[in-house]
C-alpha positions in Angstrom: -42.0 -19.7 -32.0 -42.9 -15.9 -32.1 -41.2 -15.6 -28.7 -37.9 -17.4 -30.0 -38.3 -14.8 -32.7 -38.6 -11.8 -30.7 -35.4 -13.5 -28.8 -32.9 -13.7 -31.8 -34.0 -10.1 -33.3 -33.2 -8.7 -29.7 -30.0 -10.0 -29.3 -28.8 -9.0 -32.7 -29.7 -5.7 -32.2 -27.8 -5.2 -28.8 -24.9 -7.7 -29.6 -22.7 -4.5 -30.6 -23.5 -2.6 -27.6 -22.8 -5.5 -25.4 -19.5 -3.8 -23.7 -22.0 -1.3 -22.5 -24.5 -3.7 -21.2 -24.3 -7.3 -19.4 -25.6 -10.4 -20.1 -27.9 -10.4 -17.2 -29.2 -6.6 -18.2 -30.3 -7.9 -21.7 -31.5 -10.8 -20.4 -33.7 -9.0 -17.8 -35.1 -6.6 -20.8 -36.0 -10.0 -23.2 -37.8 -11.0 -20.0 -39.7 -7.7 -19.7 -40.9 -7.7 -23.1 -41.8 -11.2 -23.4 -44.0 -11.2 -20.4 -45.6 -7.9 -21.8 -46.6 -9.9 -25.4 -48.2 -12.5 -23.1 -49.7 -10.6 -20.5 -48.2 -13.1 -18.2 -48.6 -13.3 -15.4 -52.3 -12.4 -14.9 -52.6 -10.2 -11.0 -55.9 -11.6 -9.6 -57.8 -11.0 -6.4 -58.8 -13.7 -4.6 -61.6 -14.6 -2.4 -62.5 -17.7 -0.7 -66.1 -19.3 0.3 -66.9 -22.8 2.1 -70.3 -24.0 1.7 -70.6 -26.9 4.3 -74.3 -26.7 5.7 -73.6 -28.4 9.1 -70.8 -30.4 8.2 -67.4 -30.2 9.8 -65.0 -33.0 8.5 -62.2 -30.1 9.4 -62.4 -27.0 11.1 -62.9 -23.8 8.5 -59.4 -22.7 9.0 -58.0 -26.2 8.7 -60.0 -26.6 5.4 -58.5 -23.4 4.3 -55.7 -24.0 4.7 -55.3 -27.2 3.5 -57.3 -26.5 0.5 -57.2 -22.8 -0.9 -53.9 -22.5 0.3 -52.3 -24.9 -1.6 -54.4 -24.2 -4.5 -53.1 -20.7 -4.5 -49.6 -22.0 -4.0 -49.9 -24.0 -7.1 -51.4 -21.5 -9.2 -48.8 -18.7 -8.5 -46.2 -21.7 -8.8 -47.1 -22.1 -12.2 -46.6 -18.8 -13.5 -49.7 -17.9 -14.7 -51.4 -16.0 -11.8 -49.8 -13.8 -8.9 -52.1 -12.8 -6.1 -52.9 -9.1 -5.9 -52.0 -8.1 -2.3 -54.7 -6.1 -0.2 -57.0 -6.9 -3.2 -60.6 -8.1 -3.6 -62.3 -11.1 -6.0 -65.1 -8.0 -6.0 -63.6 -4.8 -7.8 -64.9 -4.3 -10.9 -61.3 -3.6 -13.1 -59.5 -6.6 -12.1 -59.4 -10.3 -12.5 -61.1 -12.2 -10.1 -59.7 -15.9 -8.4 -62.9 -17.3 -6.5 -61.8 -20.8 -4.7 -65.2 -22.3 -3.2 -65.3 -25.0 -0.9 -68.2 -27.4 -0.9 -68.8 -30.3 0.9 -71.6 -33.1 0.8 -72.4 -34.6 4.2 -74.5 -37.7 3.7 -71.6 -38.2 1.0 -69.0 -37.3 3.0 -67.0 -36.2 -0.3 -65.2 -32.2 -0.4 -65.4 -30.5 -3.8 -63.2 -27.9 -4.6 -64.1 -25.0 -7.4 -62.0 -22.5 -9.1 -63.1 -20.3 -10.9 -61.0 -17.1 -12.7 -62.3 -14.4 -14.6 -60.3 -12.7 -17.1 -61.2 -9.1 -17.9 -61.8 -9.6 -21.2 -61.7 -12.9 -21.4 -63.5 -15.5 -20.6 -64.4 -17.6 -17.6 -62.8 -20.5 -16.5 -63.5 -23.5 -14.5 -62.0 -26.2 -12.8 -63.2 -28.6 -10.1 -61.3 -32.0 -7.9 -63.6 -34.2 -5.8 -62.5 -36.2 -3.1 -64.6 -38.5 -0.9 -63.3 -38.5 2.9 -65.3 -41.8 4.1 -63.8 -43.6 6.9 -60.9 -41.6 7.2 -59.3 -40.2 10.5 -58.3 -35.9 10.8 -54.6 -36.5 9.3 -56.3 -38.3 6.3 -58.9 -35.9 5.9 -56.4 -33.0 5.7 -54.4 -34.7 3.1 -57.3 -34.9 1.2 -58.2 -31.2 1.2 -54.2 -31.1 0.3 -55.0 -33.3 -2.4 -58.3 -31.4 -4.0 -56.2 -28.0 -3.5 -53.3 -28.9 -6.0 -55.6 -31.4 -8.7 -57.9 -28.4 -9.2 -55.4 -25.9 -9.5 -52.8 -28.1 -12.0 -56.3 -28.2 -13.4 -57.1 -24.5 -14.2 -53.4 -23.8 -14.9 -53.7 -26.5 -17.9 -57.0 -25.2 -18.8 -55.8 -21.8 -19.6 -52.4 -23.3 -21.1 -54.7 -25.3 -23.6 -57.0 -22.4 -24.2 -55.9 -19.1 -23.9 -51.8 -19.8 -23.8 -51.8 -22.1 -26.5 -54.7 -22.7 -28.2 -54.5 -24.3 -31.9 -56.3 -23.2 -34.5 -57.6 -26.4 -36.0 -60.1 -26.4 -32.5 -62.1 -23.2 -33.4 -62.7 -23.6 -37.4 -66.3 -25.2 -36.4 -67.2 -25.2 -40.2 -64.5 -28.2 -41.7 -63.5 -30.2 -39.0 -60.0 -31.4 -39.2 -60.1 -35.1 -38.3 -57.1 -36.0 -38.9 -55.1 -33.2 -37.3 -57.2 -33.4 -33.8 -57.0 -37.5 -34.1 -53.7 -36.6 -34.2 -54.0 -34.2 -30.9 -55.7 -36.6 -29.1 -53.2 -39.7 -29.9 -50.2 -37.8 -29.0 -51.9 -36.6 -25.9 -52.4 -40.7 -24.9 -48.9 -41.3 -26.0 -47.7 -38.1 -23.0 -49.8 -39.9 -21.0 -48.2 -42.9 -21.3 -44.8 -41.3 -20.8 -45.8 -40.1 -17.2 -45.9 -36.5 -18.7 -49.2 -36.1 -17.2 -49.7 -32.0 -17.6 -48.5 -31.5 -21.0 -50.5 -35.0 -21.7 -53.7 -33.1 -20.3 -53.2 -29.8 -21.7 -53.8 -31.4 -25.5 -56.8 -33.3 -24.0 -57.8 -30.0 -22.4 -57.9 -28.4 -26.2 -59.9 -31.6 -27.6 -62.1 -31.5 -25.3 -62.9 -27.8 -26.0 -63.9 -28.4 -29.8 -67.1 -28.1 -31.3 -68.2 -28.7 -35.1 -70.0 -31.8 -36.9 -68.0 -34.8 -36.7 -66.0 -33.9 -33.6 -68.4 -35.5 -30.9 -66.7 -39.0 -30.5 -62.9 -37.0 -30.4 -64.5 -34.6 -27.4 -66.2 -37.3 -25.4 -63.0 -39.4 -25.4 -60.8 -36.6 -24.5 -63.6 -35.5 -21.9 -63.8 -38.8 -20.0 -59.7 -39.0 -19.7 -59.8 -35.9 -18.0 -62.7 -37.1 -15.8 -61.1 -40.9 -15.3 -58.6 -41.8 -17.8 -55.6 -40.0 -16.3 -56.7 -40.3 -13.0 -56.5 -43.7 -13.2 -53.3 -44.3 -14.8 -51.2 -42.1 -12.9 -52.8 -43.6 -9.9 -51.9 -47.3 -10.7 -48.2 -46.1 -11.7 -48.5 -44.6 -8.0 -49.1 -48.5 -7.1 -46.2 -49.5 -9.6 -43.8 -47.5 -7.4 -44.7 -49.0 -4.2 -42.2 -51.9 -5.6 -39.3 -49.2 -4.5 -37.2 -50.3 -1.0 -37.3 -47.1 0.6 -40.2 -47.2 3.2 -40.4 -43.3 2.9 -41.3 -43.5 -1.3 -43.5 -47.0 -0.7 -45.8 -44.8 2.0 -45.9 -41.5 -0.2 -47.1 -43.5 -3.2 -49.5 -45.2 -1.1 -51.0 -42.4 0.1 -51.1 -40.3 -3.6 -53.0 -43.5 -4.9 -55.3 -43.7 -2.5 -56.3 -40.2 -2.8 -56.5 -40.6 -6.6 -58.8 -43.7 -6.8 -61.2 -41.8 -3.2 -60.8 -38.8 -6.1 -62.5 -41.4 -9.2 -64.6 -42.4 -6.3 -66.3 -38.9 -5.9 -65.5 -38.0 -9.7 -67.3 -40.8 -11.3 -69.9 -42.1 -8.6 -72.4 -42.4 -11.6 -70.4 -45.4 -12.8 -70.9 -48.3 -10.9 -68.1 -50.1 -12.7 -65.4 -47.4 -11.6 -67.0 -47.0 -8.8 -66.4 -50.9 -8.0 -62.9 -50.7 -9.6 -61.5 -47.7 -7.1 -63.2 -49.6 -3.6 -61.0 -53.1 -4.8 -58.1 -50.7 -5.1 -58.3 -49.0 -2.0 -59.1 -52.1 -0.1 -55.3 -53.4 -1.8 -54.0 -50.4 -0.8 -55.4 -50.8 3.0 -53.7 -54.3 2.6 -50.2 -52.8 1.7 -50.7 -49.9 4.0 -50.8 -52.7 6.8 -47.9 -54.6 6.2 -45.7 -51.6 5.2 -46.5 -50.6 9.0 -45.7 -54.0 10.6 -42.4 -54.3 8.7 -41.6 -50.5 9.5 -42.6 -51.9 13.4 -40.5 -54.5 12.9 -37.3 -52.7 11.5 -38.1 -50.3 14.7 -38.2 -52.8 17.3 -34.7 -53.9 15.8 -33.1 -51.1 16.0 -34.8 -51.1 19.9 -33.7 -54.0 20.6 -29.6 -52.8 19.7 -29.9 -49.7 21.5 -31.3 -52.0 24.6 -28.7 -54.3 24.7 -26.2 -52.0 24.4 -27.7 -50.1 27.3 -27.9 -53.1 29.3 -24.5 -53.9 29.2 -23.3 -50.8 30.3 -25.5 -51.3 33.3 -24.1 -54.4 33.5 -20.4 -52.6 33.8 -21.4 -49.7 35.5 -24.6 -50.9 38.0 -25.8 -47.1 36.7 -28.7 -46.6 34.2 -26.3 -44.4 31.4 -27.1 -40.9 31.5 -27.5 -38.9 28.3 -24.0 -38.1 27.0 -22.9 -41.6 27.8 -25.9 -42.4 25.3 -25.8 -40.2 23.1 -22.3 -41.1 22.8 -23.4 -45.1 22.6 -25.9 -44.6 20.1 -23.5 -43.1 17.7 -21.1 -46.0 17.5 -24.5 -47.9 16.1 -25.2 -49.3 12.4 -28.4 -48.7 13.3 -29.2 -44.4 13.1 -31.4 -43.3 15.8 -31.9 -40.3 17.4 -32.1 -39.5 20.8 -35.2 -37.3 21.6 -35.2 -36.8 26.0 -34.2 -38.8 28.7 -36.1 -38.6 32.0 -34.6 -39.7 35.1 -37.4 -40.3 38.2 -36.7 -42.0 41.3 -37.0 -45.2 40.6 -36.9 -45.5 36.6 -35.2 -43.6 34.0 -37.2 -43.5 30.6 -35.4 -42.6 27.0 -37.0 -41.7 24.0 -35.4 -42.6 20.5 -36.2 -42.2 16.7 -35.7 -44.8 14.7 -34.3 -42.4 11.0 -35.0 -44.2 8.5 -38.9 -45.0 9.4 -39.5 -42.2 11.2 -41.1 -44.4 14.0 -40.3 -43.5 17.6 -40.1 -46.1 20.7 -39.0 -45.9 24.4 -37.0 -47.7 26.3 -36.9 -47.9 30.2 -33.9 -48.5 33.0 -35.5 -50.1 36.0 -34.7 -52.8 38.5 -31.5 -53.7 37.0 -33.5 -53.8 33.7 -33.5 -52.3 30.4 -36.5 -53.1 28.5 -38.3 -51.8 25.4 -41.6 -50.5 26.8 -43.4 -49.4 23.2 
């Protein structure tokens, strides 16, 4: 509201100098002084630490880079931090971004900790657990993708609810408002259930935060949705959408659920009930994974199996295994899109590798012995 404010009383005042000035000039000044009210963005220097004992799930620069790095990209993406370049976490007349890394062998679950300290301000803290059990490299790396951005869509909300916009009614500790933060926390459920899962966890961010007589229940509610409740949800939406046709948005939201419920898995290993709950998910989720890959198989063997024939009747024509303009030139007459990757002739067999577009999936087919076959 003050910013809308400062908005309209600007753009009076210059309206009659406006044949001087254009549009994007004024705009560019309202910019300028709004970020100045705010103080936004807030230059940090950043520093990051792995603590890993003998532990190697992922080598250091891997785990960097899949974890700080897209923590940092998520962060800056949001508007409220930009990196310092050449800078240090350590000077004393800065802020300070520290990202640290830890990760729990005989758990086999990666923990990732931000923490920012405003100069003059306070500190703040966000963490995203993952566990990494039974899961190959590619897996693994997702994971410390996934960690990255929860923590850092973590800490951006944090100071959104807290410093950005904070509501009074949190911080008067002497007459609790009941009514006013019931009414904080049921519009934050309702967010929730409208898939609007930051501005839903911002207000649970703020309820959370209060303190007073008669607030306790309000702030261990809002507390545990930010712990499980949210998690959960948005993960079994993530299962909901698996019901879409395309193969590409059924394996995405495979892969985002399972890395929410192995994130309630790490988050809330105290609870053997949640604990129990997140395993019979991800053993679903193992279930669809599997026959989402036979029936991508499938579809690729299919569009194999057209490229083959078509192959093998221009053997048939030409008594020639079809070099790779004739095709290239075949394969685009096809329903089916594929992609032709290489074709290597030897002396006795000619081998072409294809992609199959719409899964991604590649396969191989072979000219030998006046035979075309699919060999993978």
């Amino acid at each position: 509201m003050r910013e809308s404010k400062i908005f309209t009383v600007f753009n009076n005042m210059f309206c009659s100098v406006a044949d001087r000035l254009t549009r994007g000039y004024l705009f560019l000044l309202l910019l300028l002084f709004a970020s100045s009210i705010n103080a936004l963005p807030f230059a940090v220097g950043s520093e990051v630490t792995i603590n890993n004992g003998d532990w190697f799930p992922l080598p250091v620069k891997d785990m960097k880079a899949a974890a700080a790095d897209t923590a940092l990209a998520e962060l800056t993406k949001g508007g409220l931090f930009v990196i310092s370049p050449g800078s240090s976490s350590t000077a004393h007349d800065q802020n300070k971004l520290r990202l640290e890394i830890s990760l729990i062998g005989p758990a086999e679950t990666a923990k990732l900790t931000i923490f920012v300290d405003l100069k003059d301000r306070a500190t703040y803290v966000s963490t995203a657990s993952i566990s990494v059990h039974d899961m190959d490299y590619q897996g693994i790396y997702n994971a410390f993708e996934h960690i990255g951005l929860a923590a850092a869509q973590r800490l951006n909300d944090k100071i959104e609810a807290l410093l950005i916009n904070s509501r009074k009614v949190l911080h008067n500790n002497s007459s609790p408002n009941d009514k006013a933060l019931q009414a904080i926390y049921d519009k934050a459920q309702k967010l929730k259930r409208q898939y609007q899962y930051k501005d839903s966890r911002i207000l649970f961010e703020q309820v959370a935060a209060t303190t007073g007589k008669g607030r306790e229940r309000l702030n261990t509610l809002a507390e545990d949705e930010l712990k499980y409740g949210l998690t959960v949800f948005e993960a079994k939406q993530s299962m909901v959408a698996m019901g879409n046709g395309d193969a590409n948005v059924i394996s995405k939201s495979i892969r985002h659920a399972e890395n929410l419920f192995r994130q309630i898995l790490a988050e809330n290993s105290d609870s053997l009930p949640r604990t129990q709950e997140a395993q019979a998910a991800l053993d679903n989720l193992s279930v669809s994974r599997n026959a989402l890959k036979n029936v991508l198989r499938a579809q690729t063997l299919m569009a194999a199996n057209h490229v083959r024939m078509m192959m093998q009747e221009h053997y048939m024509m030409t008594g020639e295994c079809p070099d790779r303009k004739v095709t290239s030139q075949h394969v685009s007459s096809l329903h089916t899109e594929v992609t032709i990757i290489s074709v290597k002739k030897g002396s006795e067999e000619t081998r072409y590798a294809f992609t199959e577009n719409s899964t991604g999936n590649p396969f191989v087919l072979s000219c030998a012995n006046q035979r075309i076959a699919v060999i993978n």
